[in-house]
C-alpha positions in Angstrom: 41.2 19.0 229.3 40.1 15.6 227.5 37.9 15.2 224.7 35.0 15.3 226.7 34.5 17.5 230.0 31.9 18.8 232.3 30.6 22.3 232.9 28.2 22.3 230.0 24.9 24.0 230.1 21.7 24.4 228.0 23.9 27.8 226.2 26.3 25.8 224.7 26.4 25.7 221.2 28.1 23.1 218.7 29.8 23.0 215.3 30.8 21.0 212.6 33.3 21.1 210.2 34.7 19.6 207.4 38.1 19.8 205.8 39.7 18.6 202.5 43.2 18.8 201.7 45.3 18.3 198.9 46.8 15.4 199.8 46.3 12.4 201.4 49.4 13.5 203.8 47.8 15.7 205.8 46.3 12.7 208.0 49.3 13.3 210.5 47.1 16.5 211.6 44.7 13.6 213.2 47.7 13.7 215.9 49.0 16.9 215.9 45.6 18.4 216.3 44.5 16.6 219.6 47.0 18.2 221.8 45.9 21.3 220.6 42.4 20.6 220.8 42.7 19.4 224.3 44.5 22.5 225.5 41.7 24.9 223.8 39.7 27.0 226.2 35.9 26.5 226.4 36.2 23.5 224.5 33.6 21.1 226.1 33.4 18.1 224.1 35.1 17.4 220.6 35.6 14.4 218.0 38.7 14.7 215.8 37.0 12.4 212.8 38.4 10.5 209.2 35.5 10.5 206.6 33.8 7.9 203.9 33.5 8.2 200.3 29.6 7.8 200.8 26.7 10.1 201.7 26.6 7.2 204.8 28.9 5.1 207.2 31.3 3.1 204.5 34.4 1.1 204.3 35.5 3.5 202.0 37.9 6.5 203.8 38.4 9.8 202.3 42.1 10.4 203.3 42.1 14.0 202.2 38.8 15.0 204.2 38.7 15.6 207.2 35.8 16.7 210.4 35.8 17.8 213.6 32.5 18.4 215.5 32.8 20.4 218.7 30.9 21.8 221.6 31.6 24.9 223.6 30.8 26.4 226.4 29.7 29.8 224.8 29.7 31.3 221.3 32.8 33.6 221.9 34.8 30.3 222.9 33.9 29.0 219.2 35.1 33.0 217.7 38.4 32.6 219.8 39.5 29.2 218.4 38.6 30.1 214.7 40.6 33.5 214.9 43.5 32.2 216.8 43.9 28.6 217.2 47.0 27.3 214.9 44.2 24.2 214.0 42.0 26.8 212.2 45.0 29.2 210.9 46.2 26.2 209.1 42.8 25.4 207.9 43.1 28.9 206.1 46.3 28.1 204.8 46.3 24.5 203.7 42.8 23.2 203.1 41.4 23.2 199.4 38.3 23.4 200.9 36.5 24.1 204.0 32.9 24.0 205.6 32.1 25.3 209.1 28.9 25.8 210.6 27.1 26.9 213.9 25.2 24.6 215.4 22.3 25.3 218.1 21.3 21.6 220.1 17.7 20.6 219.8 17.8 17.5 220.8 20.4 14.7 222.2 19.7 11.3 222.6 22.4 9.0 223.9 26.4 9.0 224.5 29.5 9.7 223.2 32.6 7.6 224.4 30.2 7.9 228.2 29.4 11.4 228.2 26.5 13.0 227.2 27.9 15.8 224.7 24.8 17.9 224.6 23.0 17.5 228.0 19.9 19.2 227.6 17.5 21.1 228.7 18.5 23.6 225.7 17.7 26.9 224.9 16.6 26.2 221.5 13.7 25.0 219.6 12.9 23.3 216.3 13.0 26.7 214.7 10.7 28.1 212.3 8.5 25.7 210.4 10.8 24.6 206.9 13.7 25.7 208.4 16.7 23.3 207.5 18.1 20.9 210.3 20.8 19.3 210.9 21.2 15.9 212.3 24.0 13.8 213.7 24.1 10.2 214.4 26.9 7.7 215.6 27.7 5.0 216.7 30.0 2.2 218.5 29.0 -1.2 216.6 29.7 -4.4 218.6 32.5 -6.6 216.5 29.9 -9.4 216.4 27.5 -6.9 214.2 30.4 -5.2 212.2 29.0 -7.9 209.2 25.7 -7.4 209.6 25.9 -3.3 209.8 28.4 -3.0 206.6 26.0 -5.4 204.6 22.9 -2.7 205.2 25.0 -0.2 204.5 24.5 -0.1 201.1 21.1 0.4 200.6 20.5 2.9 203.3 23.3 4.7 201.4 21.7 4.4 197.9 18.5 5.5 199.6 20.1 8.6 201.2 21.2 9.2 197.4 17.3 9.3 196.5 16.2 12.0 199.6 15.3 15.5 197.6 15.0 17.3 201.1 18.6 15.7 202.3 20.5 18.6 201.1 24.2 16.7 201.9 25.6 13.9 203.9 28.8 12.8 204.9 29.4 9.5 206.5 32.4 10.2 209.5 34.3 8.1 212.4 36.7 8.1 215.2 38.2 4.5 214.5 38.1 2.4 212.0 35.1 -0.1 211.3 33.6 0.3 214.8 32.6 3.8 215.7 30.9 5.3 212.8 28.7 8.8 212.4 26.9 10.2 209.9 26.1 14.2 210.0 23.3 15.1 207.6 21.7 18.0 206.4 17.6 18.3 205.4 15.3 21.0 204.3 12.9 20.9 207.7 12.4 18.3 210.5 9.1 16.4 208.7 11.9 15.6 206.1 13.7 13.8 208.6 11.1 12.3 210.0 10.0 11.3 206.7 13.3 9.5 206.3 13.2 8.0 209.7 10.2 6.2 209.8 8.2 6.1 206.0 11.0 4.2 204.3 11.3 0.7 204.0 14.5 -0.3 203.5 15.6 2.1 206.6 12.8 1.1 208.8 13.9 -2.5 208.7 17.5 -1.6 209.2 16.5 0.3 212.6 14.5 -2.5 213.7 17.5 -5.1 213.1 19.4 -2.8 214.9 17.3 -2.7 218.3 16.8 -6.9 218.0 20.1 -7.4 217.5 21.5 -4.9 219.2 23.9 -4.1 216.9 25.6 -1.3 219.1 27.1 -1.4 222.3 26.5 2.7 222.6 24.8 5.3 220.2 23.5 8.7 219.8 21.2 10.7 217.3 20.7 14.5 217.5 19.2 16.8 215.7 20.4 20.8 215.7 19.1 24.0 214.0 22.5 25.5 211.6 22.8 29.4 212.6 25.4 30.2 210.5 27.2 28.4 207.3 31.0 29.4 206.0 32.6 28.1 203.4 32.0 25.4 200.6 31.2 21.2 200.6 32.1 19.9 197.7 32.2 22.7 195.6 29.4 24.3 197.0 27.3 25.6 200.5 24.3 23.0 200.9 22.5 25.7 203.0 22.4 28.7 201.0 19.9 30.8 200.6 18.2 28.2 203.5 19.4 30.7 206.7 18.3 33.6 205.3 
């Protein structure tokens, strides 16, 4: 099994999750993970990811955090590898802290190293009005951008900062520089939307984006969280929200 293979339908669901250790050591589990990962049963699609010190994509790395995101074939693929896999036992044992949660595909737009990770149609709507979303976008920027792109980061970080109804944020990436993600978390799906397309300074980054074409290959989706575990950065950023 590679990182990404086929056999996925609209049942599949995804996860996310997000691991800090208590040192900045632990990056040698970047490489003993993938074998590991690639040998795990209903597995469909995963990224093994570093993160930023922003809420965004950043320069800044995080070498005690850690994320994977996954998708599987079927929810009892997801139960097996979390009670048995030596990936998540050593989560258990060596992570100061850890968040997982259950993610159910609402929309996918785009590719991932070129495979679709979430090829629709999928089972699962928006959810109930006010219900919290989750939303994952990435990225492979072309070198000639990489200046452009780091300069806007910034302010599209600062203005993430500023978003009530983001409830947390975590810039992640599969290699340095040029393939970049951020997974983000928001009260409902008008709050995204909000974001998306009523602020200024992130308005005119998307648009430089599309002239520029500042990425070679790219991917947004948005998911509905089913389940949380665990703490991010010191605390859940959807409790009391799944109730």
């Amino acid at each position: 099994m590679t990182e990404a293979t086929t056999g996925m339908t609209s049942e599949n669901i995804a996860s996310f999750h997000l691991i800090r250790y208590g040192t900045a050591r632990a990056m040698r589990y970047m490489a003993f993970d993938r074998p590991v990962l690639r040998a795990t049963a209903g597995l469909a699609f995963w990224r093994l990811m570093g993160t930023g010190r922003g809420r965004a994509m950043s320069l800044g790395a995080d070498l005690r955090r850690w994320a994977l995101f996954a998708v599987w074939r079927r929810e009892a693929d997801l139960e097996s590898f979390l009670a048995s896999s030596p990936v998540s036992a050593r989560w258990r044992r060596e992570a100061e802290e850890s968040w997982h949660v259950r993610l159910a595909p609402i929309v996918s737009r785009g590719g991932w190293g070129g495979v679709d990770p979430l090829p629709g149609p999928h089972a699962h709507p928006a959810g109930e009005p006010g219900g919290p979303v989750a939303v994952l976008t990435r990225a492979s920027i072309r070198p000639s951008r990489l200046v452009a792109f780091y300069r806007a980061v910034p302010d599209v970080d600062r203005l993430l900062a500023h978003q009530h109804d983001c409830l947390a944020s975590v810039g992640v990436g599969e290699w340095p520089l040029a393939r970049q993600a951020t997974f983000s978390l928001w009260r409902d799906a008008g709050a995204v939307r909000r974001f998306a397309y009523a602020q200024g300074e992130h308005t005119r980054v998307i648009e430089r984006v599309r002239a520029e074409r500042w990425y070679s290959e790219e991917l947004f989706a948005r998911f509905r969280p089913l389940a949380v575990e665990g703490t991010w950065n010191g605390h859940d950023p959807l409790k009391g929200t799944l109730d």
